[in-house]
C-alpha positions in Angstrom: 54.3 -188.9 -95.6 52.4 -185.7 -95.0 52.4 -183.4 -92.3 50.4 -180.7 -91.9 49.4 -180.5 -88.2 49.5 -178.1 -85.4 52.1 -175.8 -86.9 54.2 -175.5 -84.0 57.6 -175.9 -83.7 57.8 -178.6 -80.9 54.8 -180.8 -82.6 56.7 -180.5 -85.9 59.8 -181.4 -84.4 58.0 -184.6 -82.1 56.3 -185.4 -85.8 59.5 -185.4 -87.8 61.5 -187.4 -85.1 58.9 -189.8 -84.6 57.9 -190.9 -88.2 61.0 -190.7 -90.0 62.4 -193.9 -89.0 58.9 -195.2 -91.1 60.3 -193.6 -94.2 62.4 -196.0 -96.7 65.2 -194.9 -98.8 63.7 -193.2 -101.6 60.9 -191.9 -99.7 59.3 -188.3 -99.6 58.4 -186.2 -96.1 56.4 -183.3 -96.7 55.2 -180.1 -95.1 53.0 -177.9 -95.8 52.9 -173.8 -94.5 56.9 -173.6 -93.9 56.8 -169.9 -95.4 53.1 -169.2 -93.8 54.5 -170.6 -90.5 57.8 -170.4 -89.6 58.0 -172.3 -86.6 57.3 -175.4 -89.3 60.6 -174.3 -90.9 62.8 -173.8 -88.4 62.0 -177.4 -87.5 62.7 -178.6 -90.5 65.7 -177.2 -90.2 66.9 -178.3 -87.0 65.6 -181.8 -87.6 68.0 -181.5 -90.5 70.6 -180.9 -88.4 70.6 -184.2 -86.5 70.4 -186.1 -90.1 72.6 -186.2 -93.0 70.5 -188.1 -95.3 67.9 -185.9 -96.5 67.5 -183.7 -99.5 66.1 -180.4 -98.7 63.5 -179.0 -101.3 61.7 -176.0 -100.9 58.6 -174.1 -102.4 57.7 -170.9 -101.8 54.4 -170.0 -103.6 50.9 -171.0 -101.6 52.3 -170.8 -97.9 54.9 -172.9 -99.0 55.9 -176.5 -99.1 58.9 -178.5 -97.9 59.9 -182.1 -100.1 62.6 -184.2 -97.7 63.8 -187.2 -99.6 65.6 -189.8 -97.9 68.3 -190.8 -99.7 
């Protein structure tokens, strides 16, 4: 999955919340901007919190990119 929407922090959050479940075991979630906009990474973040079975990649260069892999 792909997001790369509104770049705020709630619609992130709603996004990440809301299509995870969708996402198998194995299976990539990423976001794009996280170091352009940082609302998009704090998000991330806190979504993170809730969960414990993610992997947290991130890349800094071109605005930035986050990989979550479910694992």
């Amino acid at each position: 999955m792909f997001i790369d929407t509104s770049h705020t922090y709630d619609q992130t959050l709603a996004e990440l919340r809301k299509f995870e479940p969708f996402v198998r075991k194995g299976g990539l979630i990423t976001l794009h901007d996280i170091m352009s906009c940082p609302p998009v990474l704090d998000a991330i973040n806190d979504f993170l919190t809730e969960k414990d079975n993610f992997r947290f990649y991130k890349f800094f260069h071109n605005n930035g990119l986050a990989i979550l892999r479910k694992i």
